[in-house]
C-alpha positions in Angstrom: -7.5 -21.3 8.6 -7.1 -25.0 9.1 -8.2 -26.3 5.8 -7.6 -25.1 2.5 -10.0 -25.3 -0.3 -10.9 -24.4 -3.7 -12.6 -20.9 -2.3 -9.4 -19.9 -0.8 -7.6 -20.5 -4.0 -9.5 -18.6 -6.1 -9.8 -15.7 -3.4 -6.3 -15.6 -2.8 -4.8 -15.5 -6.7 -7.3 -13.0 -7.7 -6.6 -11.1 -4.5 -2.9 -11.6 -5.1 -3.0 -10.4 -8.9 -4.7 -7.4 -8.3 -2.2 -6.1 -5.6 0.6 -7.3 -7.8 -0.4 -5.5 -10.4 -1.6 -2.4 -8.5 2.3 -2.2 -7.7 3.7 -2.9 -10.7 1.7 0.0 -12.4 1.6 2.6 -9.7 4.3 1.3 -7.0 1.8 -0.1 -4.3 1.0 1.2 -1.0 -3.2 -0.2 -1.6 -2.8 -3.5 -0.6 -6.1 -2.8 1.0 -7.7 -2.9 -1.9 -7.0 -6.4 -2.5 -7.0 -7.8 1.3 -10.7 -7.3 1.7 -11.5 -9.9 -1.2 -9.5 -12.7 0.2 -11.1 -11.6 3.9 -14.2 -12.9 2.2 -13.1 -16.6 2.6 -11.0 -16.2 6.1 -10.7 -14.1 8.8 -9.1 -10.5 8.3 -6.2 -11.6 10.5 -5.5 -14.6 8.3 -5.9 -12.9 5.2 -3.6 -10.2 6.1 -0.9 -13.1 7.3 -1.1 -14.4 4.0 -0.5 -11.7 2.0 2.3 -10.0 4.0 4.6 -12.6 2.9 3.8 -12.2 -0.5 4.6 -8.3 -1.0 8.0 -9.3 -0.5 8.1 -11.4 -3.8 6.2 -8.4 -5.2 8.7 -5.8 -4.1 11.9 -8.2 -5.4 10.4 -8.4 -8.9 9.4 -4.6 -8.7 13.0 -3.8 -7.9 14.2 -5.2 -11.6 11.8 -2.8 -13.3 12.6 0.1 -10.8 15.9 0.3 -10.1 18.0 3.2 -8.0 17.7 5.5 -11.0 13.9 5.7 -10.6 14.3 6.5 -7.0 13.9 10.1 -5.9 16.7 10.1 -2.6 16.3 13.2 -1.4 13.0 12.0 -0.5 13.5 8.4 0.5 16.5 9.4 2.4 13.6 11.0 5.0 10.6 9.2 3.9 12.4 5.6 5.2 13.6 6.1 8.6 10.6 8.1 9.5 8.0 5.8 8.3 10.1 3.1 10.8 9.7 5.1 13.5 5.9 5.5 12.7 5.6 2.0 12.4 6.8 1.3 16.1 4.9 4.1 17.0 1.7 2.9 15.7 2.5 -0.6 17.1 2.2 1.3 20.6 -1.0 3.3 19.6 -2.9 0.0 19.1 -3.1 -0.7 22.7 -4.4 2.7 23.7 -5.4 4.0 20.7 -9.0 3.4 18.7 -8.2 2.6 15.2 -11.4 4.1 13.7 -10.4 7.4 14.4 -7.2 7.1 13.0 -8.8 5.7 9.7 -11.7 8.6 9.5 -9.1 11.3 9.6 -7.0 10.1 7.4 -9.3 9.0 5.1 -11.0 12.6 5.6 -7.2 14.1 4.7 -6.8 12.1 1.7 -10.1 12.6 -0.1 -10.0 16.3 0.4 -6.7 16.3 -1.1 -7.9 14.2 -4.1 -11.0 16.4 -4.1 -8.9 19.7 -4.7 -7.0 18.2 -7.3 -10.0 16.9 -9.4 -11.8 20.6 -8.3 -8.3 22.3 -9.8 -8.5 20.5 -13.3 -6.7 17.3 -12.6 -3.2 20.3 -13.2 0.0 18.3 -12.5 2.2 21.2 -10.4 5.4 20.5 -9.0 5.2 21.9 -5.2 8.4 22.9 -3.4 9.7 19.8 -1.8 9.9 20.5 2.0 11.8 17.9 4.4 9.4 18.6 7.3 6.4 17.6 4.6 8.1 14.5 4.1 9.0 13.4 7.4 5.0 13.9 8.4 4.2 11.7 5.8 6.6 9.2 6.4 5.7 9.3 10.1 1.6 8.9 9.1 2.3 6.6 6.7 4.0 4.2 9.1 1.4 4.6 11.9 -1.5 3.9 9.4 0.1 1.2 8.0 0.2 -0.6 11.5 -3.3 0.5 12.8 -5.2 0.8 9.8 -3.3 -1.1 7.5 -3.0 1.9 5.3 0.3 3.5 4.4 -0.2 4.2 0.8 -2.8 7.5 1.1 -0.4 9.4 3.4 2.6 9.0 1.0 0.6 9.8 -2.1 -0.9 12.8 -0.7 3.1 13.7 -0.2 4.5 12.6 -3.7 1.6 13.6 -5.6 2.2 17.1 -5.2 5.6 16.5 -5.9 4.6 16.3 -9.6 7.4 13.6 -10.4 7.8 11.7 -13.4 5.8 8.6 -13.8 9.0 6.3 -13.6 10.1 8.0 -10.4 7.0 8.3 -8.2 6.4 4.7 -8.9 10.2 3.7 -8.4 10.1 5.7 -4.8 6.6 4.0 -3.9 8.3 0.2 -4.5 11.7 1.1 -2.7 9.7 2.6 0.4 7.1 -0.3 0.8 10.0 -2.9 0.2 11.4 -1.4 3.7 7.5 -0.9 4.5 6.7 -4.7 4.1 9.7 -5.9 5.5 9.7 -4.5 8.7 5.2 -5.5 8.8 6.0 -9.0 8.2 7.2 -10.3 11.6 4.1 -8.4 13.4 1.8 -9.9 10.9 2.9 -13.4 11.1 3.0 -13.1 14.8 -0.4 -12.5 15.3 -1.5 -14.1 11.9 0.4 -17.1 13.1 0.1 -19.1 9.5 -1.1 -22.9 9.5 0.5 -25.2 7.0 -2.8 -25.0 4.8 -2.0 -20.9 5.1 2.0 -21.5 4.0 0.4 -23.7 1.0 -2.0 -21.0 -0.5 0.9 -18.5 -0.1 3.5 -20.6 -2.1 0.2 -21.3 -4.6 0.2 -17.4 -4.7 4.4 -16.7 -5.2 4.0 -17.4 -8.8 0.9 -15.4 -9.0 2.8 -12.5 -7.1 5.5 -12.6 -9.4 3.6 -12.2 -12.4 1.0 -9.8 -11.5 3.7 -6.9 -10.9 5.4 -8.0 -14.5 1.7 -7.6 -15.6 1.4 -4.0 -13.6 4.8 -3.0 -15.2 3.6 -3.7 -18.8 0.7 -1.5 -18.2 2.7 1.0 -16.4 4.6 0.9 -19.8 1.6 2.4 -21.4 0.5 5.4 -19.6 1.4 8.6 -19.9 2.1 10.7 -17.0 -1.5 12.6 -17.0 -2.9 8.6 -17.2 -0.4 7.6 -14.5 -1.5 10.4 -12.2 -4.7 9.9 -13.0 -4.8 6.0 -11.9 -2.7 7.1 -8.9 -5.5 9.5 -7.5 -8.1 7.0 -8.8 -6.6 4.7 -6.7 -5.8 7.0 -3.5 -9.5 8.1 -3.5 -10.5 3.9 -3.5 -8.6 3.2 -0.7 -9.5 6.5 1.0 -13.4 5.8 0.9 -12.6 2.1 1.9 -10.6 3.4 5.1 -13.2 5.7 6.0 -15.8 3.0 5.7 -13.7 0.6 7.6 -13.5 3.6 10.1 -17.5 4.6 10.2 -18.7 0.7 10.3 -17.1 0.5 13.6 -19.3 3.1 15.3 -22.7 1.4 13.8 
């Protein structure tokens, strides 16, 4: 993107607030949701350079409203280094590796997970935690995250079952993604390589960043934790159908 103009504006706040506030309510990880609208004024590869420098605002502010407290450790303390290593893993797999199948199965994973909660009453039931469980998740999460540009489903599908409290599933969503989005940034603005019309929407879109998770954290404020899991497989299911279409339109 060369130019900037008044459609890439509007595409990128509105694309901006709604991943803001995603994390601000729920903790992230469904950026996705929110990178295909501003792909419809740019190219994907554009659009994703743009927005990977703005979850780092959006994980800063997040950090005020979910501090250590709201962290569950014992979780992060496995969840982090592994999701790292799948991150350099799936930055190998790209080059040998068809993306589309990676998306299909996990989106298959995801929604079959989501489909046996809604199928079980919509029951919030703590599950034993289980390190192993957490390092696979981490490990997923950070391959999809670099070849499908999907960490969130992997990682819900792990603390969902969990059963935490609202405050701490979100607070352990925005401390992961904070190392998440730090480590995708340099990869994304490598091959995103932003122009100075690109660097101008994303400081247009700081502000908007910022006050889309205080937004988020408000309405996060509100739920209770049936509404908050709710949203949260709401959410997972959304991204989940959008991965596997991403996935299936390649083979068409």
């Amino acid at each position: 993107m060369t130019e900037l103009g008044i459609e890439h504006v509007l595409a990128g706040v509105f694309a901006t607030l709604l991943i803001a506030m995603v994390k601000g309510a729920f903790g992230g990880g469904f950026g996705l949701v929110g990178i295909p609208l501003l792909s419809l004024t740019m190219d994907p590869i554009s659009a994703g350079a743009i927005i990977a420098p703005l979850f780092i605002p959006m994980d800063l502010v997040a950090l005020r409203y979910f501090p250590p407290r709201t962290w569950s450790k014992p979780d992060i303390v496995i969840l982090v280094p592994t999701m790292i290593a799948g991150i350099a893993v799936g930055t190998l797999m790209l080059a040998m590796l068809d993306a589309r199948y990676v998306s299909i199965a996990i989106a298959v994973v995801a929604l079959a997970f989501a489909a046996q909660w809604y199928a079980g009453g919509q029951k919030i039931v703590a599950a034993p935690r289980k390190g192993w469980h957490a390092a696979l998740a981490g490990t997923v999460s950070g391959i999809t995250t670099m070849v499908a540009h999907s960490g969130g489903p992997p990682l819900a599908v792990y603390l969902l079952r969990l059963g935490l409290s609202k405050e701490v599933f979100v607070g352990t969503t925005t401390i992961y993604f904070l190392f998440g989005n730090f480590f995708k940034l340099w990869p994304w603005l490598y091959l995103g390589k932003p122009t100075p019309a690109m660097w101008t929407l994303i400081a247009i879109c700081t502000p908007v960043a910022m006050f889309g998770v205080w937004l988020g954290w408000r309405i996060h404020e509100h739920l209770d934790q049936r509404r908050m899991y709710q949203g949260c497989y709401a959410l997972l299911v959304l991204a989940s159908v959008k991965l596997l279409w991403d996935g299936l339109r390649g083979f068409v």
